[in-house]
PDB file of N, H, CA, C and O in Angstrom:
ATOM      1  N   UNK A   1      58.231 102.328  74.689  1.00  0.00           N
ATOM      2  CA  UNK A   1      58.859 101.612  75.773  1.00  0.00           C
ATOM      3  C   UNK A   1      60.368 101.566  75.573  1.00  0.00           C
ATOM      4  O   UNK A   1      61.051 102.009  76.496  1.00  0.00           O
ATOM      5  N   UNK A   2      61.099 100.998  74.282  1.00  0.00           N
ATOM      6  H   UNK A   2      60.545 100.638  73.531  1.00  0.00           H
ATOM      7  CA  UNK A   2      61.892 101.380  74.138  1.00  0.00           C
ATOM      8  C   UNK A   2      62.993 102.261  74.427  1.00  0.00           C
ATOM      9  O   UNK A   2      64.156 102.034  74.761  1.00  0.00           O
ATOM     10  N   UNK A   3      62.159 103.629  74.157  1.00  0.00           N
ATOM     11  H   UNK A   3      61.214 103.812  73.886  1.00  0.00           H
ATOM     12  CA  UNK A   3      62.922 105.060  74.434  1.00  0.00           C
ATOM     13  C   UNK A   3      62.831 105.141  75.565  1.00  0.00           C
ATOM     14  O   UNK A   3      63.952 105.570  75.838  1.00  0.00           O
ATOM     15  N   UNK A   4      62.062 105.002  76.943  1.00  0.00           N
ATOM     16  H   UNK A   4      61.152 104.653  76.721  1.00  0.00           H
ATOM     17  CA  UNK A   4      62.109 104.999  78.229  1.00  0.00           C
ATOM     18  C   UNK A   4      63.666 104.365  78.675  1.00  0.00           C
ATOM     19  O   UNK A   4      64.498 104.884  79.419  1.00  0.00           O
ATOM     20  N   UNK A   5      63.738 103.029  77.927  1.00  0.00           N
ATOM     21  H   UNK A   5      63.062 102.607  77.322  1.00  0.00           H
ATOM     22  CA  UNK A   5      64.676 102.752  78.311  1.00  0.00           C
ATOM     23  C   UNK A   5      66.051 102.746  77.952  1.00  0.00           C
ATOM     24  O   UNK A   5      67.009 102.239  78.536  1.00  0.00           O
ATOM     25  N   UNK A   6      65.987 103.412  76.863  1.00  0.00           N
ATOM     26  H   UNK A   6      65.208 103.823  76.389  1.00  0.00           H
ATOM     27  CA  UNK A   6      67.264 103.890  75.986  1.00  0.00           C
ATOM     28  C   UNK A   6      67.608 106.021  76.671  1.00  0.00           C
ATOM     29  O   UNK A   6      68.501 106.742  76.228  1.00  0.00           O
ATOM     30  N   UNK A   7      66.710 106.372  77.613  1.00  0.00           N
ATOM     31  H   UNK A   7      65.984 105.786  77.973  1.00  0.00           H
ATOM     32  CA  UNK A   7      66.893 107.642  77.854  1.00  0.00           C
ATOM     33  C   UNK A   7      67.653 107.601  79.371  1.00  0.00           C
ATOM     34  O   UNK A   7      68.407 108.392  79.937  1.00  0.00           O
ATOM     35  N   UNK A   8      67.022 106.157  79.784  1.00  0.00           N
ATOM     36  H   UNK A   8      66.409 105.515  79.324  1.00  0.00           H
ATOM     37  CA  UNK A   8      67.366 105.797  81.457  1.00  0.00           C
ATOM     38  C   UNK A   8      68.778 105.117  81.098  1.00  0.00           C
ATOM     39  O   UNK A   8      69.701 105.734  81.629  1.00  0.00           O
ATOM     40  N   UNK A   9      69.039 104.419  80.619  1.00  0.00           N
ATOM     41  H   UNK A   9      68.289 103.918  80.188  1.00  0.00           H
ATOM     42  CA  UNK A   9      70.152 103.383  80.115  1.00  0.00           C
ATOM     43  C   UNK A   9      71.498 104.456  79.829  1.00  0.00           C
ATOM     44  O   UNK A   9      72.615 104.322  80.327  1.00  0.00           O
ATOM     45  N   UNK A  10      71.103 105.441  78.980  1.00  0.00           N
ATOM     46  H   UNK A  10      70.196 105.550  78.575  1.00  0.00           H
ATOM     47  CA  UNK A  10      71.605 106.674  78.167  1.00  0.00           C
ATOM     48  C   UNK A  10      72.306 107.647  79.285  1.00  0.00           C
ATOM     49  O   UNK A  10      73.328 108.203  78.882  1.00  0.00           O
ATOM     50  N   UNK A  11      72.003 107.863  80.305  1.00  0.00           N
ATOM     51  H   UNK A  11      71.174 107.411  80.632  1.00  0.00           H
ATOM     52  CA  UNK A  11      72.370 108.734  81.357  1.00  0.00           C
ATOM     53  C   UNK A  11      73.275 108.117  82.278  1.00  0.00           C
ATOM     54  O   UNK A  11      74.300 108.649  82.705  1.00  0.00           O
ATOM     55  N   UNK A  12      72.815 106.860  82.595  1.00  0.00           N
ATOM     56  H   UNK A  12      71.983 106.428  82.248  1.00  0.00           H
ATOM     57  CA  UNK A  12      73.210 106.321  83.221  1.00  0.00           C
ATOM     58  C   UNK A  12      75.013 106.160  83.784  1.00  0.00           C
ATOM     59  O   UNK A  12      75.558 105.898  84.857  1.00  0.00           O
ATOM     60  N   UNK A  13      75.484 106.483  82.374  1.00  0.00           N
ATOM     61  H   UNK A  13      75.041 106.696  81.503  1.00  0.00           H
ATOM     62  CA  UNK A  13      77.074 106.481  82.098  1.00  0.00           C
ATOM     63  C   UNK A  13      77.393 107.633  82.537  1.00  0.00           C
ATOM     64  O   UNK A  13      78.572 107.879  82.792  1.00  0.00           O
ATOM     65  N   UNK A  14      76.476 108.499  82.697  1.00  0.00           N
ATOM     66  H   UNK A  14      75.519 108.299  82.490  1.00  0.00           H
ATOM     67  CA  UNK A  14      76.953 109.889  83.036  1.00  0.00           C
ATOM     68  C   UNK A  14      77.492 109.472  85.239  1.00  0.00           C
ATOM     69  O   UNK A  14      78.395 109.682  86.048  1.00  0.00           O
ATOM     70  N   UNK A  15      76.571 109.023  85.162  1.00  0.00           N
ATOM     71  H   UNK A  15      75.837 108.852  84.504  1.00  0.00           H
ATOM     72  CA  UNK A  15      76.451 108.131  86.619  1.00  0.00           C
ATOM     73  C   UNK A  15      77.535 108.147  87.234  1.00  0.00           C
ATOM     74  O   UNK A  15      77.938 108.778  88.210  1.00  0.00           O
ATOM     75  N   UNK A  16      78.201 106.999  86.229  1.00  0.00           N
ATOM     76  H   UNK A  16      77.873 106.486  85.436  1.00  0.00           H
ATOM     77  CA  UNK A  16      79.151 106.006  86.797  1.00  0.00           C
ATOM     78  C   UNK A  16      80.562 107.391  86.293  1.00  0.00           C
ATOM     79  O   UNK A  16      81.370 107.548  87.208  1.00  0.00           O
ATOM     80  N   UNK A  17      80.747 107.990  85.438  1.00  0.00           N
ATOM     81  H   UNK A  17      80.090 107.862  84.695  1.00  0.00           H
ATOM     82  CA  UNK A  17      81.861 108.769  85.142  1.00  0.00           C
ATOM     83  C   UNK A  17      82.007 109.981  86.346  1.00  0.00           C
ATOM     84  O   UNK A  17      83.101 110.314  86.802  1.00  0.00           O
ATOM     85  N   UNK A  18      80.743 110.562  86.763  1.00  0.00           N
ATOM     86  H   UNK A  18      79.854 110.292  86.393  1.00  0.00           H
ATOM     87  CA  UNK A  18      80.668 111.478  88.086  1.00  0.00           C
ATOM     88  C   UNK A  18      81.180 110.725  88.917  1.00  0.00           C
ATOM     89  O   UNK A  18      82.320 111.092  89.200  1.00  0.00           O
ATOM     90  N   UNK A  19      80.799 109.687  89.526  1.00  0.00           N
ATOM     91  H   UNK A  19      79.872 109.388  89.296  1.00  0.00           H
ATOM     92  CA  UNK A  19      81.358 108.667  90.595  1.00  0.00           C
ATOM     93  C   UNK A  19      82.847 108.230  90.371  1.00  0.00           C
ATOM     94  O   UNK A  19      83.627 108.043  91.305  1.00  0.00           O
ATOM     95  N   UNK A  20      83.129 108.103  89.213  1.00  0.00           N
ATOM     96  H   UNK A  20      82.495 108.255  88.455  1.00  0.00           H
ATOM     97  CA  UNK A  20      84.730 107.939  89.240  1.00  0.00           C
ATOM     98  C   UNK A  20      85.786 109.082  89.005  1.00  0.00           C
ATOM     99  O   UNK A  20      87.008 109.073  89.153  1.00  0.00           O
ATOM    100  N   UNK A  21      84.860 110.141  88.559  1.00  0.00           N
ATOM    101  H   UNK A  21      83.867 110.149  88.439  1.00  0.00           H
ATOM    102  CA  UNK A  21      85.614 111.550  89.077  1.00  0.00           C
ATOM    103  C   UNK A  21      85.743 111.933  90.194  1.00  0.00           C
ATOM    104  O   UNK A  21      86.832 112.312  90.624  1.00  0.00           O
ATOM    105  N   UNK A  22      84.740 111.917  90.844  1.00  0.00           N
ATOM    106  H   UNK A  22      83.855 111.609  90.495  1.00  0.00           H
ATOM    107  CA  UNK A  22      84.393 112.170  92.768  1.00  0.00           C
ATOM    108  C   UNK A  22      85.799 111.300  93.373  1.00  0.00           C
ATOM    109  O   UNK A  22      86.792 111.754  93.943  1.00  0.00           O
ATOM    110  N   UNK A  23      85.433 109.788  92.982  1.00  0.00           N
ATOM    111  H   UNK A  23      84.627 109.419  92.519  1.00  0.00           H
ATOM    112  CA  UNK A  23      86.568 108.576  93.697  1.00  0.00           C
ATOM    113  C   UNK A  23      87.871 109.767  93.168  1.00  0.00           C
ATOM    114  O   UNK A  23      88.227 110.534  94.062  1.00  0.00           O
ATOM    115  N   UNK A  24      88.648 109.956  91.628  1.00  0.00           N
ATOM    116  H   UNK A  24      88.359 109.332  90.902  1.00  0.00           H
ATOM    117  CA  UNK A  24      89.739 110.114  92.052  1.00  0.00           C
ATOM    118  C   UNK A  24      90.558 111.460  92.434  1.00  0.00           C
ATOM    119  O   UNK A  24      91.773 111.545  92.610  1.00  0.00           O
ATOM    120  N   UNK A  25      89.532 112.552  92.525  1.00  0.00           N
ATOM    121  H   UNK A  25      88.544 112.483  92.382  1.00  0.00           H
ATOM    122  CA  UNK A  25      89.455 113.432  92.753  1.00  0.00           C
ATOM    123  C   UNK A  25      89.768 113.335  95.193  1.00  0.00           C
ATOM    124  O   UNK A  25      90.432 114.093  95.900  1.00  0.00           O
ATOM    125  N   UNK A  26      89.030 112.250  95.541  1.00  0.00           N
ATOM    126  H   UNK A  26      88.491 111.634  94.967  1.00  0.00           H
ATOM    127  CA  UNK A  26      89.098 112.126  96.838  1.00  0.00           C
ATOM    128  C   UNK A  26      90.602 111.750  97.112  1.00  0.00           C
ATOM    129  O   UNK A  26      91.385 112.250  97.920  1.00  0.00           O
ATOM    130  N   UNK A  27      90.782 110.741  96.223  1.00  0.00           N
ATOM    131  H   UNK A  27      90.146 110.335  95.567  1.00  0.00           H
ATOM    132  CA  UNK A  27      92.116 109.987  96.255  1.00  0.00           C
ATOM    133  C   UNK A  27      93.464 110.952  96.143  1.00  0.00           C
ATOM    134  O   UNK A  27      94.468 110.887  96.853  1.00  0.00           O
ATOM    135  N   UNK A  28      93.196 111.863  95.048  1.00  0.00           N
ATOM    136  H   UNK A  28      92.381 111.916  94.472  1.00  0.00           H
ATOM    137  CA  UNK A  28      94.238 112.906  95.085  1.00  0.00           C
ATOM    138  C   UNK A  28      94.438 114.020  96.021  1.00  0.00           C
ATOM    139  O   UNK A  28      95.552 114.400  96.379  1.00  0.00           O
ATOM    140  N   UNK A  29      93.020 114.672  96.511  1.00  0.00           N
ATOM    141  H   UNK A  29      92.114 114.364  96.220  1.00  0.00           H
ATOM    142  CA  UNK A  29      93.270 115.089  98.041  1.00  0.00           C
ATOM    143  C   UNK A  29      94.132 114.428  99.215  1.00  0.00           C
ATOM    144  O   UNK A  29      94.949 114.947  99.976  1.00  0.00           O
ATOM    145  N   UNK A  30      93.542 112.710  99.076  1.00  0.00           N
ATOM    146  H   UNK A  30      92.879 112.288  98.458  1.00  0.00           H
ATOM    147  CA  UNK A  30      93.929 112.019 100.461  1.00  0.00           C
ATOM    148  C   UNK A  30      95.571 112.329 100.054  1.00  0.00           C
ATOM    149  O   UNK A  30      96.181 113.368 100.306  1.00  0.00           O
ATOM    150  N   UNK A  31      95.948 111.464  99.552  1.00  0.00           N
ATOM    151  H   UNK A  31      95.452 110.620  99.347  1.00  0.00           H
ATOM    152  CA  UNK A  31      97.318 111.557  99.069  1.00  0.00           C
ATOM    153  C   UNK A  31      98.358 113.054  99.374  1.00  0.00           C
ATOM    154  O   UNK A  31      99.555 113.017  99.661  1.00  0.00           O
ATOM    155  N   UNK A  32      97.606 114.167  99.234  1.00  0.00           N
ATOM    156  H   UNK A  32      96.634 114.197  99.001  1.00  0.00           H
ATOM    157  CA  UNK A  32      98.129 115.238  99.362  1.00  0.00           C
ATOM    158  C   UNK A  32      98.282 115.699 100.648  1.00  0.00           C
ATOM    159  O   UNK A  32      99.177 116.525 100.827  1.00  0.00           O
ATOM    160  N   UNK A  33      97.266 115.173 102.065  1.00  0.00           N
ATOM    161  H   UNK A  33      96.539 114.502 101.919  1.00  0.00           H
ATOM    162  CA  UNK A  33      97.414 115.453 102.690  1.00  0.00           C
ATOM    163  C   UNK A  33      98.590 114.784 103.513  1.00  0.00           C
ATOM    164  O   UNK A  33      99.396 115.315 104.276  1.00  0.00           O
ATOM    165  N   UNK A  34      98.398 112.969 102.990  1.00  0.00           N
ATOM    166  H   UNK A  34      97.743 112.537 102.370  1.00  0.00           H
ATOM    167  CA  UNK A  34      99.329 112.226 103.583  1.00  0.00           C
ATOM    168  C   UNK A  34     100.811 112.365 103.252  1.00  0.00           C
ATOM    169  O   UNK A  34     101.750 111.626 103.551  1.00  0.00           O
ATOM    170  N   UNK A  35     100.779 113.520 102.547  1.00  0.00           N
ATOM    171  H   UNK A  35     100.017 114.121 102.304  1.00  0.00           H
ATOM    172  CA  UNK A  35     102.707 113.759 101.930  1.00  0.00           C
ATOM    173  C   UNK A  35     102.609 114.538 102.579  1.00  0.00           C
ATOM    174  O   UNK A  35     103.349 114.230 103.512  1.00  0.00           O
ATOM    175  N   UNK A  36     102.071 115.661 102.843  1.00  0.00           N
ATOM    176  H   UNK A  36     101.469 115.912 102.084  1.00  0.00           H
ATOM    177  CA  UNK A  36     102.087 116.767 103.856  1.00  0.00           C
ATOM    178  C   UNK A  36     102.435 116.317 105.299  1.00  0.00           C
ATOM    179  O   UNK A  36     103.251 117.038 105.873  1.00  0.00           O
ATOM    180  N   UNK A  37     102.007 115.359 105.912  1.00  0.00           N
ATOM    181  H   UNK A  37     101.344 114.773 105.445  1.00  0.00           H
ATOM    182  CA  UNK A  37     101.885 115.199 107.193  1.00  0.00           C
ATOM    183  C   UNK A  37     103.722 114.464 106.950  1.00  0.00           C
ATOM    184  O   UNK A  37     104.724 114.853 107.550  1.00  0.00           O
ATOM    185  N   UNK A  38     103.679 113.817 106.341  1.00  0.00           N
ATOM    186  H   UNK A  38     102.865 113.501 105.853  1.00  0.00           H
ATOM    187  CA  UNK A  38     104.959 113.141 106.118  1.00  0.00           C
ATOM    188  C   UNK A  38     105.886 114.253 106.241  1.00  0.00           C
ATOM    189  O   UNK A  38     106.585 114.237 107.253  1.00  0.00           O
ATOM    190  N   UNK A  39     106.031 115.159 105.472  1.00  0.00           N
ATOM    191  H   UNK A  39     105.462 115.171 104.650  1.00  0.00           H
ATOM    192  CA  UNK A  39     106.682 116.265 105.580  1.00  0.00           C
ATOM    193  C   UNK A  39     106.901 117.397 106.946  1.00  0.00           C
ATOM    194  O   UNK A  39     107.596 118.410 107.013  1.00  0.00           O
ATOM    195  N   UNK A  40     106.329 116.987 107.592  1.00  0.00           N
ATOM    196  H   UNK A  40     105.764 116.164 107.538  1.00  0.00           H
ATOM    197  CA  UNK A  40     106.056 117.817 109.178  1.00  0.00           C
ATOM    198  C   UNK A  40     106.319 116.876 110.115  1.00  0.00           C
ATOM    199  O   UNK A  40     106.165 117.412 111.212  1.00  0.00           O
ATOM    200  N   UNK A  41     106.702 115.512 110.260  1.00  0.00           N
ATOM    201  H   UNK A  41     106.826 115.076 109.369  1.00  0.00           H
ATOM    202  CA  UNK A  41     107.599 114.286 110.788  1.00  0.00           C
ATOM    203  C   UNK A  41     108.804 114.594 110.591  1.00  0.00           C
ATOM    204  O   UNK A  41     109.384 113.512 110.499  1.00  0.00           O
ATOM    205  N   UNK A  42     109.641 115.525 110.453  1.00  0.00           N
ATOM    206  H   UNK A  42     109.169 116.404 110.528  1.00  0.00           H
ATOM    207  CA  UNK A  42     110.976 115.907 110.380  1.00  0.00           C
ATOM    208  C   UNK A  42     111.459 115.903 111.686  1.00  0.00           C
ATOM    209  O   UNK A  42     110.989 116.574 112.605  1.00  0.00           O
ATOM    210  N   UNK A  43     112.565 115.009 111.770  1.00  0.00           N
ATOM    211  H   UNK A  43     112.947 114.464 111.024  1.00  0.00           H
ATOM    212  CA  UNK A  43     113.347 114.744 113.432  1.00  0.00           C
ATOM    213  C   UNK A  43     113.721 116.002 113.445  1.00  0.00           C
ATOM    214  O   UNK A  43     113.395 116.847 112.611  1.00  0.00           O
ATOM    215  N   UNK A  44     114.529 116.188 114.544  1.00  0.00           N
ATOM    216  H   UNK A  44     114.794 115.502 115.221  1.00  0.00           H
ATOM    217  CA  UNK A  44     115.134 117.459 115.290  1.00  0.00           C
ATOM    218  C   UNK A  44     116.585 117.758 114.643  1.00  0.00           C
ATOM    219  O   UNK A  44     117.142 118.856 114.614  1.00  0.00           O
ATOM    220  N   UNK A  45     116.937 116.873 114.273  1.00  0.00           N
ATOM    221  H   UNK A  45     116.485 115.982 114.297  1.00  0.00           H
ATOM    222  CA  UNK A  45     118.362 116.981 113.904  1.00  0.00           C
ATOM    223  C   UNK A  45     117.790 117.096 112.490  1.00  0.00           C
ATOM    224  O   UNK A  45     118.454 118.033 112.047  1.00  0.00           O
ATOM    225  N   UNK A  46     117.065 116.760 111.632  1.00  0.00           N
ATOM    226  H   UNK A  46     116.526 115.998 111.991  1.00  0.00           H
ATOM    227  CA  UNK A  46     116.865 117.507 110.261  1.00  0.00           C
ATOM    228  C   UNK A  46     116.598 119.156 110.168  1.00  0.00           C
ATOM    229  O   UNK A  46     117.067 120.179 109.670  1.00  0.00           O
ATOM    230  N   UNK A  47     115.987 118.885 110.638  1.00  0.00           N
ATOM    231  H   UNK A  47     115.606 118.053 111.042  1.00  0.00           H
ATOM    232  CA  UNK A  47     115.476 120.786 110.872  1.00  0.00           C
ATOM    233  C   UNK A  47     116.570 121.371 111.428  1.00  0.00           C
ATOM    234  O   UNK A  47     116.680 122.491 110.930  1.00  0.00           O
ATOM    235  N   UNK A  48     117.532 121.135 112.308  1.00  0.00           N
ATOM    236  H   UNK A  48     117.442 120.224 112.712  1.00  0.00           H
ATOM    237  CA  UNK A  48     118.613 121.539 112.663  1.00  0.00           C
ATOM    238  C   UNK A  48     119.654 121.867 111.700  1.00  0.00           C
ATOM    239  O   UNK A  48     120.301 122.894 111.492  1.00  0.00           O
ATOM    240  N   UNK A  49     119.636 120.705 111.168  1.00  0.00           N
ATOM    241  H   UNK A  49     119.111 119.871 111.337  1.00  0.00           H
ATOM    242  CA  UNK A  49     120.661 121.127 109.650  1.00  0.00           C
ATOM    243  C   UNK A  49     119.899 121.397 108.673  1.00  0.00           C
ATOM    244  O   UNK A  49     120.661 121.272 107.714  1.00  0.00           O
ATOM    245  N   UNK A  50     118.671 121.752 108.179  1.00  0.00           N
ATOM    246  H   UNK A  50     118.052 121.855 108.958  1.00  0.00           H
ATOM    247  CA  UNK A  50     118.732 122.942 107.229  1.00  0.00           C
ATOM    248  C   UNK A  50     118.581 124.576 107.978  1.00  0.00           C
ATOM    249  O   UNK A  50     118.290 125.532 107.260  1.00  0.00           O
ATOM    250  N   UNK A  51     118.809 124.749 109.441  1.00  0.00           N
ATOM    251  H   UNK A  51     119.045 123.973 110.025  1.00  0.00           H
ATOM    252  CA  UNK A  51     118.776 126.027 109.695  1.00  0.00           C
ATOM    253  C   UNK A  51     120.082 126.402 109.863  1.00  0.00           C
ATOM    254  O   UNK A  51     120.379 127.556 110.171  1.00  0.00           O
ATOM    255  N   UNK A  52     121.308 125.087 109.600  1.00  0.00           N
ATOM    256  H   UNK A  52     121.066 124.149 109.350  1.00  0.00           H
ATOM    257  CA  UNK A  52     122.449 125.718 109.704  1.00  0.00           C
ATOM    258  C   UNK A  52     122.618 126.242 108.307  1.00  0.00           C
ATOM    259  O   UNK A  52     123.233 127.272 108.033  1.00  0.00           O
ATOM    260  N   UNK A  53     121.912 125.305 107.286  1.00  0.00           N
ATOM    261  H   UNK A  53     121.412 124.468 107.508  1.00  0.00           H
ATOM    262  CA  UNK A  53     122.845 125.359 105.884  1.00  0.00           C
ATOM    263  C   UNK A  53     121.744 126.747 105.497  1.00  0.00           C
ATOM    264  O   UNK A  53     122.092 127.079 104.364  1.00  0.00           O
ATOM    265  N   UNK A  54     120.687 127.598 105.909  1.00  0.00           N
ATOM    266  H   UNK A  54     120.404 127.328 106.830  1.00  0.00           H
ATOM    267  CA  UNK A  54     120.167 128.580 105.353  1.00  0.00           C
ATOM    268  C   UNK A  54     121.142 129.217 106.337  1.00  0.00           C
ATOM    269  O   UNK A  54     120.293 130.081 106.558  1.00  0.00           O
ATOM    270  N   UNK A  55     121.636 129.394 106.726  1.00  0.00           N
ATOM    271  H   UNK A  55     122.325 128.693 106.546  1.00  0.00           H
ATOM    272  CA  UNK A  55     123.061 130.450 107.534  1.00  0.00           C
ATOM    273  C   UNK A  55     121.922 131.043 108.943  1.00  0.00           C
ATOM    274  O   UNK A  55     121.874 132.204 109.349  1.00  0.00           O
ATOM    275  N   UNK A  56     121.152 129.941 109.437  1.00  0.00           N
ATOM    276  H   UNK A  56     121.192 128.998 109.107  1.00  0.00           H
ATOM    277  CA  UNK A  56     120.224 130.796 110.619  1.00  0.00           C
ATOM    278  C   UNK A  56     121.047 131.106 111.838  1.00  0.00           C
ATOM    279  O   UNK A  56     120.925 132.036 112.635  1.00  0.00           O
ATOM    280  N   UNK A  57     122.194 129.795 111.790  1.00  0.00           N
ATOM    281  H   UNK A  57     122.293 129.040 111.143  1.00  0.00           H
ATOM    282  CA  UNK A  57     123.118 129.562 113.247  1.00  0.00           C
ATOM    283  C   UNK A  57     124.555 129.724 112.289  1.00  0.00           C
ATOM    284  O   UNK A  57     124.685 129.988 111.093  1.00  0.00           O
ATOM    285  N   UNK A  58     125.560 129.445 113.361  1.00  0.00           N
ATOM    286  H   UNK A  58     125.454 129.230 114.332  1.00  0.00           H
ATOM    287  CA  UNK A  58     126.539 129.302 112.759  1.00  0.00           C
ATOM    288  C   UNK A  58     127.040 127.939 113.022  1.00  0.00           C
ATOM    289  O   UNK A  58     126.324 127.188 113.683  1.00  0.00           O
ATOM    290  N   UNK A  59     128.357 127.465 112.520  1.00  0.00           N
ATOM    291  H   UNK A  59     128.939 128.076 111.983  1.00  0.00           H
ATOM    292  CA  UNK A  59     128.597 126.271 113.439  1.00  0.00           C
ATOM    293  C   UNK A  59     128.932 125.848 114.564  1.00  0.00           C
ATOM    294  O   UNK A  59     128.864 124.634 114.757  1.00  0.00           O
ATOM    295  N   UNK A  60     129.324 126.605 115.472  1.00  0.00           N
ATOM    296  H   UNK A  60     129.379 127.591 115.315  1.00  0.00           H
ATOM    297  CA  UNK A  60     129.091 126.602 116.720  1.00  0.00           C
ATOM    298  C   UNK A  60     128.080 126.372 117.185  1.00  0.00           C
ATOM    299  O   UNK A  60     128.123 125.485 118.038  1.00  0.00           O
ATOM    300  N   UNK A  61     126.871 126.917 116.941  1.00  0.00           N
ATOM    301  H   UNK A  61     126.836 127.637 116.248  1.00  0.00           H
ATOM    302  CA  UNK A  61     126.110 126.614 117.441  1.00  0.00           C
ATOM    303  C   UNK A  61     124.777 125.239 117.018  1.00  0.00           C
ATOM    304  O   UNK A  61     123.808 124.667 117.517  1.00  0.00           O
ATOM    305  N   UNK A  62     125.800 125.295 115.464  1.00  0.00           N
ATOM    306  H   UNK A  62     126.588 125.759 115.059  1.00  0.00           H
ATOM    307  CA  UNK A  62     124.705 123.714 115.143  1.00  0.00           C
ATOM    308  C   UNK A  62     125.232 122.797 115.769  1.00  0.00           C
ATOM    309  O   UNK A  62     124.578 121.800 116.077  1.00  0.00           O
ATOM    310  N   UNK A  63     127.171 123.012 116.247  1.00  0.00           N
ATOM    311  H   UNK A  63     127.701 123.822 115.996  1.00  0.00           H
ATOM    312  CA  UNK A  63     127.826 121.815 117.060  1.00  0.00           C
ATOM    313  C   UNK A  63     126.919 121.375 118.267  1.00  0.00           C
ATOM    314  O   UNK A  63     126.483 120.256 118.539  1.00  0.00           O
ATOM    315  N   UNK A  64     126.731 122.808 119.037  1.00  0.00           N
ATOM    316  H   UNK A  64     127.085 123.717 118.817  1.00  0.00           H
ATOM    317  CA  UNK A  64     126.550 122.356 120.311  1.00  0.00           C
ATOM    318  C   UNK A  64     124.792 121.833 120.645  1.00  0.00           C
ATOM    319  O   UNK A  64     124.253 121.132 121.502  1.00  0.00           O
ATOM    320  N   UNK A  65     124.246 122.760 119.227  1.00  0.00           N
ATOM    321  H   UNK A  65     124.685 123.329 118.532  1.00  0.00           H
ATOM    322  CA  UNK A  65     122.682 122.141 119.365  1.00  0.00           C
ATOM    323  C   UNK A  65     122.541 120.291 119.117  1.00  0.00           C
ATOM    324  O   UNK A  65     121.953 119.477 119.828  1.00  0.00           O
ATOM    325  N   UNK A  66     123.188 120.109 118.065  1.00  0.00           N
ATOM    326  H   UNK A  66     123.666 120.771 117.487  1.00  0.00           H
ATOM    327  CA  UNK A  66     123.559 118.526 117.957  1.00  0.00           C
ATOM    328  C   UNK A  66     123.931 117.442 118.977  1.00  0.00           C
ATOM    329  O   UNK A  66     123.519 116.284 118.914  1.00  0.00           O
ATOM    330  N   UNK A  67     124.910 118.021 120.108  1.00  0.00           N
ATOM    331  H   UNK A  67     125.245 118.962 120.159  1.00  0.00           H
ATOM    332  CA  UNK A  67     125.013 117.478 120.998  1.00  0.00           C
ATOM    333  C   UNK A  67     124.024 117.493 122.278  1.00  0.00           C
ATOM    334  O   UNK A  67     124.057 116.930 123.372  1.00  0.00           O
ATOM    335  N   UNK A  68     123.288 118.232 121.760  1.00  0.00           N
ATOM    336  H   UNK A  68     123.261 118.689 120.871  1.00  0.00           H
ATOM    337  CA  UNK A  68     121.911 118.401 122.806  1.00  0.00           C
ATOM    338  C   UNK A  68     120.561 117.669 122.357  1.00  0.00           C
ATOM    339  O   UNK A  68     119.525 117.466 122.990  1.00  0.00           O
ATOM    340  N   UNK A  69     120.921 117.345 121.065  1.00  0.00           N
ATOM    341  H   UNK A  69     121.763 117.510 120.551  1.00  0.00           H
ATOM    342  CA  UNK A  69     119.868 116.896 120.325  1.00  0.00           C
ATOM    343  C   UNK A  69     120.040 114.721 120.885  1.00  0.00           C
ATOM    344  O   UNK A  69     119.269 113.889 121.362  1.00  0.00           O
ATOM    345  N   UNK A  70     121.241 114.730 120.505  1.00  0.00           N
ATOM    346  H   UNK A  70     121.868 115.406 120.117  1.00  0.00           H
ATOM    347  CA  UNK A  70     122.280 113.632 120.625  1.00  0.00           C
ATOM    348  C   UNK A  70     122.169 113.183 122.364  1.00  0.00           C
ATOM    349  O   UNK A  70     122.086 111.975 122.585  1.00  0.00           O
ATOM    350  N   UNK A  71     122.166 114.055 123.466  1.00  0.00           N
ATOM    351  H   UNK A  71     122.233 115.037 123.286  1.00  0.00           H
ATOM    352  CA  UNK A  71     121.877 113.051 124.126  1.00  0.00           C
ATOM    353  C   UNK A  71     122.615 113.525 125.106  1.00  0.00           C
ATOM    354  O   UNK A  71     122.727 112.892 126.156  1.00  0.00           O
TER     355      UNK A  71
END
C-alpha cells in the first residue's frame, strides 16, 4: 500500500513542473507578441523620420511630408 502511494505521490511533481513550464513558456510567447504589436503602433511622423535618416527622401521632402502629416 505504501508503494502505491509513494509511486502516485512520486510523479506527481513531475505534474506540477510540466504545468509551470507550459504557464511560463505561454507567458513568454504572450509578452512577445505584445512588444511586437507595440512596435507596429508607430505614428506617422516616426516612420517618417527614420525614412529620412535611412536617406529614403531627402529633406525636402521629409519638410513637406511633415507638414502634411502636421495638419
Amino acid at each position: 500500500m505504501y508503494e502505491g502511494h509513494w509511486f502516485g505521490g512520486g510523479f506527481m511533481w513531475l505534474f506540477w513542473i510540466a504545468l509551470i513550464i507550459v504557464l511560463l513558456w505561454v507567458v513568454k510567447i504572450a509578452s512577445r507578441s505584445e512588444s511586437s504589436s507595440l512596435e507596429s503602433s508607430k505614428s506617422a511622423l516616426d516612420i517618417l523620420k527614420e525614412r529620412y535618416v535611412r536617406g529614403e527622401i531627402n529633406q525636402e521632402e521629409y519638410e513637406q511630408k511633415k507638414k502634411d502629416i502636421a495638419g
